[in-house]
Residue frames as qw, qx, qy, qz and C-alpha x, y, z in Angstrom:
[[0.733, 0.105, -0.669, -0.070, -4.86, 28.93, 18.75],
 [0.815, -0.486, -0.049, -0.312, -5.57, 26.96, 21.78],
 [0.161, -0.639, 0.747, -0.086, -2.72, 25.36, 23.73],
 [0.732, 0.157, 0.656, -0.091, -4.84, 21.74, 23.29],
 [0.774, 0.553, 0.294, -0.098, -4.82, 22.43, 20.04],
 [0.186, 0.752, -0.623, 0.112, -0.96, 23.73, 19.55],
 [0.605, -0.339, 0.697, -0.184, -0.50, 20.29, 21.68],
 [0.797, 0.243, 0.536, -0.139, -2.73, 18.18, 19.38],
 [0.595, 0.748, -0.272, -0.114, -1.11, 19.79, 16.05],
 [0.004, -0.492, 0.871, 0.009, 3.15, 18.63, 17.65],
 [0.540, -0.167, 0.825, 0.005, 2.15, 15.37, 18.49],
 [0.847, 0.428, 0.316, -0.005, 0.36, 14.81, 15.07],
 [0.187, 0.886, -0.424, 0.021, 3.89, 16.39, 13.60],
 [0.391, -0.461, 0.790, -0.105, 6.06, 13.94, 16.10],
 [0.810, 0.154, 0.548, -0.144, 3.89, 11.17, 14.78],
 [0.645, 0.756, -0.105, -0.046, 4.49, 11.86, 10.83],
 [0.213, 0.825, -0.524, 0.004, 7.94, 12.41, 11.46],
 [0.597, -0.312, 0.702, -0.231, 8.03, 8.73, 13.11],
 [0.739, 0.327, 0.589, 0.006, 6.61, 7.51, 10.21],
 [0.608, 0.780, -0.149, -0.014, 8.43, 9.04, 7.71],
 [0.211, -0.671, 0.708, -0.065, 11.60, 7.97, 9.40],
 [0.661, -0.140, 0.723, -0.143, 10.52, 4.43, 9.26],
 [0.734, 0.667, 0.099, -0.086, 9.50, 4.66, 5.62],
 [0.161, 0.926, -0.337, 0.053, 12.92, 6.20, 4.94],
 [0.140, -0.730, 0.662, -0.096, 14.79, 3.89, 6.77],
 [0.838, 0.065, 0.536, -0.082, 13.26, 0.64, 5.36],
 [0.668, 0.742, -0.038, -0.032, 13.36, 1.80, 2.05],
 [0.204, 0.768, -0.606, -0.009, 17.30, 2.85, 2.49],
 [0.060, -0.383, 0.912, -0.131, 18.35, -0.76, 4.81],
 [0.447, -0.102, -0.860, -0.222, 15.28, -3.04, 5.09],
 [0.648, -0.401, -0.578, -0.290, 12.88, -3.93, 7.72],
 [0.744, -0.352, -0.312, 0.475, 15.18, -5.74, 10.19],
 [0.318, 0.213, -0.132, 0.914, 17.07, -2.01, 10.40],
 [0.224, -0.554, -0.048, -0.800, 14.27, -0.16, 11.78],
 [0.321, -0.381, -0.746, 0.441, 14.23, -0.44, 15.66],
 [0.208, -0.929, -0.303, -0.045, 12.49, 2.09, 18.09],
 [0.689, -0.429, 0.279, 0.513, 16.16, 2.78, 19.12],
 [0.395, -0.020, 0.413, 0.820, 17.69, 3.95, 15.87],
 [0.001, 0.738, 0.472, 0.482, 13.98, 6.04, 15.05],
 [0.344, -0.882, -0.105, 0.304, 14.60, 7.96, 18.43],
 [0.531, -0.471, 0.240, 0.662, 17.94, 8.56, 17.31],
 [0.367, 0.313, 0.645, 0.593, 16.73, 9.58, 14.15],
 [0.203, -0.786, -0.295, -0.504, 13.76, 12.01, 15.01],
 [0.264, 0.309, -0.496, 0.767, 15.73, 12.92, 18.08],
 [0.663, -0.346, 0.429, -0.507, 13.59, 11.69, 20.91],
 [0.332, -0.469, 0.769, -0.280, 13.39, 9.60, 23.06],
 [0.346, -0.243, -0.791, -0.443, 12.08, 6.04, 22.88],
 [0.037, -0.507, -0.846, 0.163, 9.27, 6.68, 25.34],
 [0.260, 0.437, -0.195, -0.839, 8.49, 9.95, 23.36],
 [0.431, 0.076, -0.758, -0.483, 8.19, 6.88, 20.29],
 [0.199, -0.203, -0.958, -0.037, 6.00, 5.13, 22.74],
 [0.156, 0.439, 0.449, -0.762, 3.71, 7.55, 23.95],
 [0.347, 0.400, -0.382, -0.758, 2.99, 7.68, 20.00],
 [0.797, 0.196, -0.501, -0.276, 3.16, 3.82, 19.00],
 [0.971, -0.136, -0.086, -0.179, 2.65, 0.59, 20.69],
 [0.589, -0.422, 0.607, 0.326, 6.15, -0.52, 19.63],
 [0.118, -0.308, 0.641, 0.693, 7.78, -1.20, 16.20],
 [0.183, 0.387, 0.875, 0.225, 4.19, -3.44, 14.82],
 [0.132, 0.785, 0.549, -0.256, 2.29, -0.48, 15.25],
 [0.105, -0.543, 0.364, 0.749, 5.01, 1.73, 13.49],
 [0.076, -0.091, 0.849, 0.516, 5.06, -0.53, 10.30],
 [0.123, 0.660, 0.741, 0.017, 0.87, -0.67, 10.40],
 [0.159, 0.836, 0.167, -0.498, 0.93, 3.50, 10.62],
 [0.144, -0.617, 0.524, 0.569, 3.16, 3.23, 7.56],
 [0.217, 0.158, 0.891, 0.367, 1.23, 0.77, 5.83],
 [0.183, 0.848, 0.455, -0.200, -2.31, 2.88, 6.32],
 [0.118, 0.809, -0.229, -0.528, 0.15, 5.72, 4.61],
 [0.006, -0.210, 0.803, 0.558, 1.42, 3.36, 1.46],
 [0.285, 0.456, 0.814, 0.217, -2.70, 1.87, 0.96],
 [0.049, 0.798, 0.291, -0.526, -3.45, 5.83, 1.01],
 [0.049, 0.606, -0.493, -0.622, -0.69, 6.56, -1.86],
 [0.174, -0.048, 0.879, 0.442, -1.49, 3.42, -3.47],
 [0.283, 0.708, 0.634, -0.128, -5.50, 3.97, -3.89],
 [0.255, 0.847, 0.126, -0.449, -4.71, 7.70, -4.97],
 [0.214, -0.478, 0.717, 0.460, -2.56, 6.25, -7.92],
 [0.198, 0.266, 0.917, 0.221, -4.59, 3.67, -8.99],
 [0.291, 0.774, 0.466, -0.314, -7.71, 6.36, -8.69],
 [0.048, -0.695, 0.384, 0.607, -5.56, 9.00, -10.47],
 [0.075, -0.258, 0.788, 0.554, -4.78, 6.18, -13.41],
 [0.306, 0.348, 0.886, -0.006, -8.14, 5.04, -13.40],
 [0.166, 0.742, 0.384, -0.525, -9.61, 8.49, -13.90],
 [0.161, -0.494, 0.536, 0.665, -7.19, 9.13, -16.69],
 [0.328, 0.146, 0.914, 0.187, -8.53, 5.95, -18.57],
 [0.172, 0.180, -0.551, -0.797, -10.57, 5.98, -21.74],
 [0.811, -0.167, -0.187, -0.528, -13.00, 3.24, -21.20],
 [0.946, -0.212, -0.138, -0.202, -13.25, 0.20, -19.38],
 [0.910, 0.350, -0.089, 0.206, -10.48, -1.47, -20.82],
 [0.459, 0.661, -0.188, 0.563, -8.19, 0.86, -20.45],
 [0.624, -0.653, 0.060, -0.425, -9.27, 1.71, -17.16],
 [0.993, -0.068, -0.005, -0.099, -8.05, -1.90, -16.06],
 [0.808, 0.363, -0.148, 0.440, -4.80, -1.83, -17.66],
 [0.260, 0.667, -0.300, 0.631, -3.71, 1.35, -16.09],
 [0.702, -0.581, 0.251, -0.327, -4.70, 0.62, -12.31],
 [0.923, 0.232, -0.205, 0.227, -2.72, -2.47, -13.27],
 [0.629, 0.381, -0.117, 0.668, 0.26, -0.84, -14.13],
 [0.225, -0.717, 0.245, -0.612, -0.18, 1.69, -11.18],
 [0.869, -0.409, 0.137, -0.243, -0.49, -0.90, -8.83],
 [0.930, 0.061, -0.046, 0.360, 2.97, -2.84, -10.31],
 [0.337, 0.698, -0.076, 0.628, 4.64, 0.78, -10.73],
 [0.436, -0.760, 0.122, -0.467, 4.10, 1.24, -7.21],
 [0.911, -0.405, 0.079, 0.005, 5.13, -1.89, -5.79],
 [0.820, 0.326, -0.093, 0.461, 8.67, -1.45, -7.77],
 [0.112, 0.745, -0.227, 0.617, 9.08, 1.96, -6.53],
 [0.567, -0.507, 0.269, -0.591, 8.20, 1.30, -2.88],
 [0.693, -0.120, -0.688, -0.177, 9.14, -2.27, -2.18],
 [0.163, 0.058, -0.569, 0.804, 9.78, -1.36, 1.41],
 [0.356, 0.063, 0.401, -0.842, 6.42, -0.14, 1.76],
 [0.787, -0.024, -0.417, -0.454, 4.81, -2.65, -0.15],
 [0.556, -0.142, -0.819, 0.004, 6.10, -4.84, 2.30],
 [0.123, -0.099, 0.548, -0.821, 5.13, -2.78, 5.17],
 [0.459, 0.065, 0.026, -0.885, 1.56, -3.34, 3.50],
 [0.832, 0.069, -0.093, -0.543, 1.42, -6.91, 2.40],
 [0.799, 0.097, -0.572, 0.154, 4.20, -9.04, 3.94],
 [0.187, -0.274, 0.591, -0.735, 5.10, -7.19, 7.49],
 [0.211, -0.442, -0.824, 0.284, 3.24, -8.63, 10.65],
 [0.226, -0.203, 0.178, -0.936, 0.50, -5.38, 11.09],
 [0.124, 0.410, 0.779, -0.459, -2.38, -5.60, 13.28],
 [0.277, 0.153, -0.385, -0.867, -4.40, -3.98, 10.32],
 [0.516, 0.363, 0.709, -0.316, -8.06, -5.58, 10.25],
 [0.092, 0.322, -0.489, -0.805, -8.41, -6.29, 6.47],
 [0.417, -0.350, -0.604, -0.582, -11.51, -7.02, 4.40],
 [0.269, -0.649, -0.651, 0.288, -14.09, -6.23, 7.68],
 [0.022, -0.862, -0.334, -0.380, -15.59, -2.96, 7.90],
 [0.407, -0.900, -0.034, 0.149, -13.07, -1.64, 10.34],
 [0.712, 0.311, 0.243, 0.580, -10.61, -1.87, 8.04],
 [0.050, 0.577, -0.019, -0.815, -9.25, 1.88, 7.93],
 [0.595, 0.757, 0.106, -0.249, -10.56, 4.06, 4.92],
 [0.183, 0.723, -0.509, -0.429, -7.58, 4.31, 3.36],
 [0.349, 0.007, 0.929, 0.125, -7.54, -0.03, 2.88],
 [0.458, 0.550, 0.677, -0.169, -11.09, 0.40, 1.51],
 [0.241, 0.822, -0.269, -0.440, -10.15, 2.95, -0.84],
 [0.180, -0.454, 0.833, 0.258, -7.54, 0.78, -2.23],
 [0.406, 0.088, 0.820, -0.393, -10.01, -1.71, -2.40],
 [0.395, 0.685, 0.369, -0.489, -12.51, -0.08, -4.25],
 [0.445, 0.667, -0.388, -0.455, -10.23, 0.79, -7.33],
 [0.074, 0.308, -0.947, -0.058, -10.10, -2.31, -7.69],
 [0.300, 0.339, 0.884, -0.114, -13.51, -3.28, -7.90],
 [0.241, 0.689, -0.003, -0.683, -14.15, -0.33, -9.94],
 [0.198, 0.597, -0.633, -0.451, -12.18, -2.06, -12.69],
 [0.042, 0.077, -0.959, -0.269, -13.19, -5.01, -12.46],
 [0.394, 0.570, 0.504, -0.515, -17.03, -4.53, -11.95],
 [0.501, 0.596, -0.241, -0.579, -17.32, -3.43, -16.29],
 [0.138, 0.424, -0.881, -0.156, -15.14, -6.78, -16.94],
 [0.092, 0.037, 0.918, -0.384, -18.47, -8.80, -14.79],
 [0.507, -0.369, -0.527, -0.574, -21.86, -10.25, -14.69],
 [0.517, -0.229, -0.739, 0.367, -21.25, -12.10, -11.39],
 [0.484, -0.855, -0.152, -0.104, -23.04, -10.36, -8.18],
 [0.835, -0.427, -0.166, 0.304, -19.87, -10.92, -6.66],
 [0.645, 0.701, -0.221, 0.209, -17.48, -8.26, -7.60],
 [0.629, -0.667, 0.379, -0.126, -15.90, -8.34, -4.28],
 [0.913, -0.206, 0.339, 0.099, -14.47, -11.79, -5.33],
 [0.714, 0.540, 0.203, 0.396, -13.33, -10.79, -8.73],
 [0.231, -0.949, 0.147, -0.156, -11.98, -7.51, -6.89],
 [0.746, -0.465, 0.469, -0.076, -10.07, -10.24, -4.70],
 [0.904, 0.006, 0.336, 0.264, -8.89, -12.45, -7.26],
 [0.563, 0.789, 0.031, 0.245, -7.05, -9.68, -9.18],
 [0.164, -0.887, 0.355, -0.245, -5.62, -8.12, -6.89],
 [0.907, -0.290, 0.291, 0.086, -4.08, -11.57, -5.94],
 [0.737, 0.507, 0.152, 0.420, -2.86, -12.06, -10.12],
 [0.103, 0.882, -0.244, 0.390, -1.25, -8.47, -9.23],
 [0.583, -0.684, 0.401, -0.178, 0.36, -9.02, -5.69],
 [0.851, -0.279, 0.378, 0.235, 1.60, -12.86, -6.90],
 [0.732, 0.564, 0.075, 0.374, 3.06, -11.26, -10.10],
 [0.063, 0.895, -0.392, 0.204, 5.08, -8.46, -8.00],
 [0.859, -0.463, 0.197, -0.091, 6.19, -11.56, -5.30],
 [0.917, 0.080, 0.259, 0.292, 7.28, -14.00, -7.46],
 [0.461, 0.817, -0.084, 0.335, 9.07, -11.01, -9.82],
 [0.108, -0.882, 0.335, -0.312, 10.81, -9.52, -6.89],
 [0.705, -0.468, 0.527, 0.082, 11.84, -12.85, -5.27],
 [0.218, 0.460, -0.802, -0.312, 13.50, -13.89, -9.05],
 [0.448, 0.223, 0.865, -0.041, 11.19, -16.63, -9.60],
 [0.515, 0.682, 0.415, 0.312, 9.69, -15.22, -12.96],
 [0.563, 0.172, 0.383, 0.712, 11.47, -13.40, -15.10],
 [0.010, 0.661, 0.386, -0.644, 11.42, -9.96, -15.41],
 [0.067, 0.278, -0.562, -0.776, 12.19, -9.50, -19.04],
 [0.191, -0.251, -0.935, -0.161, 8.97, -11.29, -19.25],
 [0.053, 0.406, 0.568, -0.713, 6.48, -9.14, -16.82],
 [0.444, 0.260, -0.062, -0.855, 4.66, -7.18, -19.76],
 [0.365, -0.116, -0.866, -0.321, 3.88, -10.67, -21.64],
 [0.214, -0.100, -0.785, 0.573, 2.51, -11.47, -18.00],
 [0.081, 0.334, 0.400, -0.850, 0.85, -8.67, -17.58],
 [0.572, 0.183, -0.160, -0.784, -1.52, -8.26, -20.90],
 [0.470, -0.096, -0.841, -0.251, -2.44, -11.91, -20.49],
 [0.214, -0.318, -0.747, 0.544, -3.56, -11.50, -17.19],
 [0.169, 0.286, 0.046, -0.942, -5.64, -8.28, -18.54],
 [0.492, 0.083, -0.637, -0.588, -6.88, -10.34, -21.50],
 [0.356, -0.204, -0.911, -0.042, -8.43, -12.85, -19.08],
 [0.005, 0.525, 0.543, -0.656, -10.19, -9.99, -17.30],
 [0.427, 0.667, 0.600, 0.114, -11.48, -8.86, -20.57],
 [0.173, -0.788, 0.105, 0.581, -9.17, -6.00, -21.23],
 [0.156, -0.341, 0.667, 0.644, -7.95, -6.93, -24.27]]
């Protein structure tokens, strides 16, 4: 092994471990808790060790979203692949896609309420957004006639996102969420 390439392995190592610290420590305190400051002191370097890696804290919370749209596509693929037909198909990306956001809400907000410099819907989108993406137009592409499935892609994934929101901020009822949920299936033709 090459010394460039013993180099290029630590610093992708240093980097992970930056971002699994930050995961870790949203998840345990929240958001506001994760400085650059307490992540040195955590992965035990400095902070211009953490900046030689990342921008500053926005670019942390964006490498940490591109790692929660990575876990959250191979979930939704995983549940989709599982699926019986269409229908079923639908329901379980669904329910992978709420299952996730309950486990993770920390990283769900790293992914869809944090400030990230993440270029979404535009071809430079990383792969791991478009992935995401995709199961989600997988499922709903059998449910369509429309050219568009892009939109219908889009408008689910909304019905999903405003049903964790509103759940997690105690505006609808959670003893209520499956009722929620197979009406919102049944108007995509799941039921």
């Amino acid at each position: 092994m090459s010394i460039q390439a013993r180099r290029e392995r630590e610093r992708a190592e240093r980097e992970k471990l930056i971002v699994t610290a930050a995961r870790e420590l949203a998840e345990a305190e929240g958001w506001d808790a994760v400085t650059t400051r307490r992540l040195a002191e955590q992965v035990e370097y400095s902070q211009p060790v953490l900046y030689s890696h990342f921008k500053g804290k926005g670019a942390i919370v964006a490498a940490v979203a591109v790692e929660g749209f990575a876990e959250l596509a191979g979930q939704m693929h995983a549940a989709r692949a599982e699926a019986a037909d269409a229908g079923a198909a639908l329901e379980a990306v669904a329910r992978a896609y709420l299952a996730f956001a309950d486990r993770h809400p920390a990283l769900y907000d790293a992914m869809f309420s944090q400030s990230v410099e993440l270029p979404f819907a535009t071809p430079h989108a990383p792969l791991a957004l478009h992935a995401g993406f995709n199961e989600l137009a997988e499922v709903v592409q059998p449910q369509t006639t429309a050219d568009d499935v892009g939109v219908l892609a889009e408008t689910f994934w909304a019905a999903l996102h405003g049903l964790v929101t509103l759940t997690r901020g105690g505006r609808l009822p959670r003893e209520a969420s499956d009722e929620r949920l197979a009406l919102l299936l049944a108007r995509f033709g799941a039921r």
